[in-house]
C-alpha positions as CSV (number, residue, x, y, z in Angstrom):
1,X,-1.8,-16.0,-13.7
2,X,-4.6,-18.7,-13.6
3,X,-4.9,-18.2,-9.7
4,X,-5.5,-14.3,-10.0
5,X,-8.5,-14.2,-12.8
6,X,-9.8,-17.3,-10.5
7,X,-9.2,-15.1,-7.5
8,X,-11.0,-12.0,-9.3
9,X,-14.3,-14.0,-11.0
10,X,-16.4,-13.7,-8.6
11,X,-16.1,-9.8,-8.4
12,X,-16.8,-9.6,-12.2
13,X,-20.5,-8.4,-13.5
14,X,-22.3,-10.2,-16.0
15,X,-20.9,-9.5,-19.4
16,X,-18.0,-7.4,-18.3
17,X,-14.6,-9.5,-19.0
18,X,-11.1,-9.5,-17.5
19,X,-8.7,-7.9,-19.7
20,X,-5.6,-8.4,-17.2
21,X,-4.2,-9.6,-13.8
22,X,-1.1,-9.3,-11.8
23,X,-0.1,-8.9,-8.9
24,X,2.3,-6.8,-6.7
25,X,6.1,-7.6,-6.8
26,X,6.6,-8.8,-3.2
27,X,11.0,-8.3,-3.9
28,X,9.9,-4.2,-4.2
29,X,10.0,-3.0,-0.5
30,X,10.5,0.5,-0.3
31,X,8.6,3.8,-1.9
32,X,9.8,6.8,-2.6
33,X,8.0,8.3,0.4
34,X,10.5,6.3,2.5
35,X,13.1,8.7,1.6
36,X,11.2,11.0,4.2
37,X,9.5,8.3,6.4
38,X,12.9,6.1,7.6
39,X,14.4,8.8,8.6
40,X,11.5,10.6,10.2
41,X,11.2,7.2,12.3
42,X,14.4,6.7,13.1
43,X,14.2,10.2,15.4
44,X,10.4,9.5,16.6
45,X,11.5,5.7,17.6
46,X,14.7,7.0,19.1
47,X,13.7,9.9,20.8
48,X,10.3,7.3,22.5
49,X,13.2,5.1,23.4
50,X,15.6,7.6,24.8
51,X,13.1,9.0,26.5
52,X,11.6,5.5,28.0
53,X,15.1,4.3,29.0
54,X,15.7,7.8,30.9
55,X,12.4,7.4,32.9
56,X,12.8,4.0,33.9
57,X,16.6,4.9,35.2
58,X,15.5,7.6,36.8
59,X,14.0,7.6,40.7
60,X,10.6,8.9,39.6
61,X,9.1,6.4,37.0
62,X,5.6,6.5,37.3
63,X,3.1,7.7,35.2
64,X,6.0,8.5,33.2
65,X,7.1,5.3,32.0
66,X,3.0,4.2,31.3
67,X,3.4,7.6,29.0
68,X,6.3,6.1,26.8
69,X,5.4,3.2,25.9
70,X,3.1,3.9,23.3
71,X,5.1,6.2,21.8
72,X,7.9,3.0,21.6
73,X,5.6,0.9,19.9
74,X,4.3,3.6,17.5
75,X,8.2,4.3,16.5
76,X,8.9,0.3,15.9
77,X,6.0,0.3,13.9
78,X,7.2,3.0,11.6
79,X,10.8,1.4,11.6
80,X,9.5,-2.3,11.3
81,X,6.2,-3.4,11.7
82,X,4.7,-1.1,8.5
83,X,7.4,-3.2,5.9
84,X,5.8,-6.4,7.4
85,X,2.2,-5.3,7.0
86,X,3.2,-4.4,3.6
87,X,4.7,-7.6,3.0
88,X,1.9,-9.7,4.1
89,X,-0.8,-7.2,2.6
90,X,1.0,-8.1,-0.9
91,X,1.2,-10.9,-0.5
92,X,-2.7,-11.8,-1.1
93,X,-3.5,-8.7,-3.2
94,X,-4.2,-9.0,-6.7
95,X,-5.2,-6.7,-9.2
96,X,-7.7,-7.1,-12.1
97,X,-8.0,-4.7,-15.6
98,X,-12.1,-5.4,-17.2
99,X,-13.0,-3.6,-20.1
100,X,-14.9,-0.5,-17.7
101,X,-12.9,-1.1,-14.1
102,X,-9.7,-1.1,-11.9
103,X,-10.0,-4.2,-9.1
104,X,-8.4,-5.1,-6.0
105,X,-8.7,-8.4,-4.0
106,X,-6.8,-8.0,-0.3
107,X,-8.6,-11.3,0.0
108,X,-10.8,-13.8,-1.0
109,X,-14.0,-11.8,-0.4
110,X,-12.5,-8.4,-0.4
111,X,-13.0,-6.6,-3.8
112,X,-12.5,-2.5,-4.1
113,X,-13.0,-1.2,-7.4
114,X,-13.4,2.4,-9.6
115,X,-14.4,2.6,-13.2
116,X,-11.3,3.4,-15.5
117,X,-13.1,5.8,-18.0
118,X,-13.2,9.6,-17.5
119,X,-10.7,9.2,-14.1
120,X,-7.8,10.5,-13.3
121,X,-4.7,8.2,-14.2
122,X,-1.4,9.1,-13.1
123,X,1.2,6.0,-13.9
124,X,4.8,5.9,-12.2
125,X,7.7,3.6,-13.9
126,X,10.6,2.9,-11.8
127,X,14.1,3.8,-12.7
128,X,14.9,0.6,-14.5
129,X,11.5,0.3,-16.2
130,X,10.9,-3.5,-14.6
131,X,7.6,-1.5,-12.4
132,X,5.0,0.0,-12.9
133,X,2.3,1.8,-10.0
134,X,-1.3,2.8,-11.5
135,X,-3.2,5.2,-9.1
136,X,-6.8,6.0,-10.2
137,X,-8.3,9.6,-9.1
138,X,-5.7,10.6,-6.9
139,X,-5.0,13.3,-4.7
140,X,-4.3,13.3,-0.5
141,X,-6.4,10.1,-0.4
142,X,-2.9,8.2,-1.8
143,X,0.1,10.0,0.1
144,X,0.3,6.9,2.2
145,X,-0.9,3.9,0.2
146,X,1.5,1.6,-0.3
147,X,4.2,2.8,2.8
148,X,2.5,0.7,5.2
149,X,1.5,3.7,6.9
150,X,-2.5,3.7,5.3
151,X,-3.7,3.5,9.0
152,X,-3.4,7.6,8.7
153,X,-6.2,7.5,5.8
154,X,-8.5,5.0,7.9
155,X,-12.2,6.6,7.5
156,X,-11.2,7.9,4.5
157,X,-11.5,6.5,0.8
158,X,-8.4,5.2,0.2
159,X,-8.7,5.4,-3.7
160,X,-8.1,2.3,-6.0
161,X,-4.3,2.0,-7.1
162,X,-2.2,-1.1,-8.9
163,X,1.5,-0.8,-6.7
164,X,4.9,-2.3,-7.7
165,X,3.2,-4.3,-10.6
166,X,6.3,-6.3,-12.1
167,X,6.4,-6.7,-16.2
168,X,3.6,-3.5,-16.5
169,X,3.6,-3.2,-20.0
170,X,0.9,-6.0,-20.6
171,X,-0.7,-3.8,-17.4
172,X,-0.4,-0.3,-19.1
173,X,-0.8,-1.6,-22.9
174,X,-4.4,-2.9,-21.4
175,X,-5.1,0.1,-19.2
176,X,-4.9,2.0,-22.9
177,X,-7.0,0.1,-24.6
178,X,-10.0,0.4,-22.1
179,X,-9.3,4.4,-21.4
């Protein structure tokens, strides 16, 4: 716990004070968006590779084959790659509660925050109760946070969210405090 207010100090403003840190559960590795996304691609990853294996058996490559094999990588990224970005990418996020705002560290020097009063809260338990994901405002901007998929929303504010937090109710006892 030490190493995530040490991690989040230098993003705090004078006078404000940390209420809470965590960080995300690295065991959790699927959403419920995956419910959609594995199968979705499963077809687009097996269709690319059909298609890529036809071409290069067939007498007339070409282009063709160039054409593929982008659309191979995109489909092993959806089946594998996006769990390994999300992996790694929790692997050095932490999360930080202060008495007016919602932080995230992706690293060292990276801080993204949102104030916590008068904002839209919306907080999903898992089934068991053992997790706990906070997403402040809301809306579009957080269909594919946490999926490994967030490439869709580059350009975009992604919004400020606490995934997959383990133990939450120190989190969410907090986050009622300051609201």
């Amino acid at each position: 716990m030490n190493d995530e207010r040490n991690r989040l100090q230098p993003a705090l403003r004078p006078g404000e004070q940390l209420r809470w840190a965590g960080r995300p559960d690295p065991k959790v590795r699927f959403t419920p968006a995956d419910a959609y996304l594995i199968p979705i691609s499963l077809m687009w990853g097996g269709f690319a590779t059909f298609w890529e294996v036809q071409v290069l058996t067939s007498d007339h490559a070409g282009f063709f084959a160039l054409w593929g094999i982008p659309f191979v990588l995109i489909g092993l990224y959806f089946i594998f790659g996006r769990f390994i970005y999300k992996a790694r990418r929790n692997s050095r996020t932490v999360y930080g509660l202060t008495d007016t705002r919602a932080i995230v560290s992706t690293s060292e020097r990276s801080f993204h925050d949102t104030r916590v009063r008068d904002v839209a809260v919306r907080t999903d338990r898992s089934r068991d109760g053992r997790h706990a994901s906070v997403i402040f405002g809301g809306g579009r901007r957080t269909a594919y946070q946490n999926t490994g998929m967030d490439f869709f929303n580059v350009g975009q504010e992604q919004g400020i969210s606490f995934f997959d937090v383990a133990d939450p109710d120190a989190m969410l006892r907090e986050l009622d405090q300051v609201r």
